[in-house]
Structure formats: C-alpha cells, structure tokens
N, C-alpha and C positions, 0 to 999 in steps of 0.2 A: 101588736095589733096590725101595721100594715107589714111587719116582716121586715124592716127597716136593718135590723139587725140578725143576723145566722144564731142559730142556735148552738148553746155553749162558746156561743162567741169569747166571753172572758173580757170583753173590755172595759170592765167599772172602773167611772172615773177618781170615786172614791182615796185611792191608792195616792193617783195624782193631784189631785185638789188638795189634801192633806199636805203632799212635799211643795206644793207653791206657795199652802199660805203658811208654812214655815220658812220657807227661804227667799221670797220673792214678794217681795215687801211694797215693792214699787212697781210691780207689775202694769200695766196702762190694759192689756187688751188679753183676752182670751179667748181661743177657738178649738169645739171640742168637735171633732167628726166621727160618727158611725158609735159611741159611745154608750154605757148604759148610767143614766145619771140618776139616782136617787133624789126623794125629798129632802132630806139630811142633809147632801150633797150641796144641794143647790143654797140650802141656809147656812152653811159652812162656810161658801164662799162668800154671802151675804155679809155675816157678820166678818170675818176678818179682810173681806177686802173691798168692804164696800167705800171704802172714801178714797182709794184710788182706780180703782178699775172704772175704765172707759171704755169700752167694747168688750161685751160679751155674748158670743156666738153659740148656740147648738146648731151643729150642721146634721140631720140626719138621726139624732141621740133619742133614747126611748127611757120611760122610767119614771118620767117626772109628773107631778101635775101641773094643770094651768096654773092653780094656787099658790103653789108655790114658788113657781118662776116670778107672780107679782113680785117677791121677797129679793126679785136681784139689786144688787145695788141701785142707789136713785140715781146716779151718777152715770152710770152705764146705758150706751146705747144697747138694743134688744132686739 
C-alpha cells in the first residue's frame, strides 16, 4: 500500500517467528524491520509468547491487520 516493502522482497516473518517461539522461550523483546508479517503471524506469537514478551516492535512491516495486531501479547508494549 505505501510501498514500504520492494517487490518479491522475500522477507516473511513467518519462517522466523516460528524458530523463536520454538527456542526462545524467554525472549523479553522483539523488533521486526522492513518485514512481511501475516495475520497468523502475529497470533502465533500471541499465543506462544504472550506472557513473556515485553516489547514488541513492527518497524516499517506490511501484511497485518489492525485487528489483529489488538491480539499481541497484553504484556507487551506496541
């Protein structure tokens, strides 16, 4: 929509959001730049890391809805 992202960029966060909330369990903060984030995406990290995560960042990231970003952890600043 603004172009935020190049085309065939390849950046889905998907890939990565998946290997954090398998091995990074105690993670405190998260920041994703220039990224393409999905709905799924965003409820992924939701649920597995919502009772630790304390900042969580999209710098720049396209993909998501507002709606779903309400779903980020309660815990996390936004």
């Amino acid at each position: 929509m603004f172009n935020l992202i190049p085309d065939n960029w390849g950046g889905h966060i998907g890939p990565w959001a998946r290997e954090i909330t398998r091995g990074f369990d105690c993670l405190k903060a998260l920041h994703f730049r220039r990224m393409i984030v999905t709905d799924g995406d965003l409820q992924m990290l939701a649920t597995n890391m919502g009772r630790v995560l304390q900042v969580f960042k999209l710098d720049k990231c396209s993909g998501f809805s507002s709606t779903d970003l309400s779903m980020s952890p309660d815990s996390a600043r936004i």
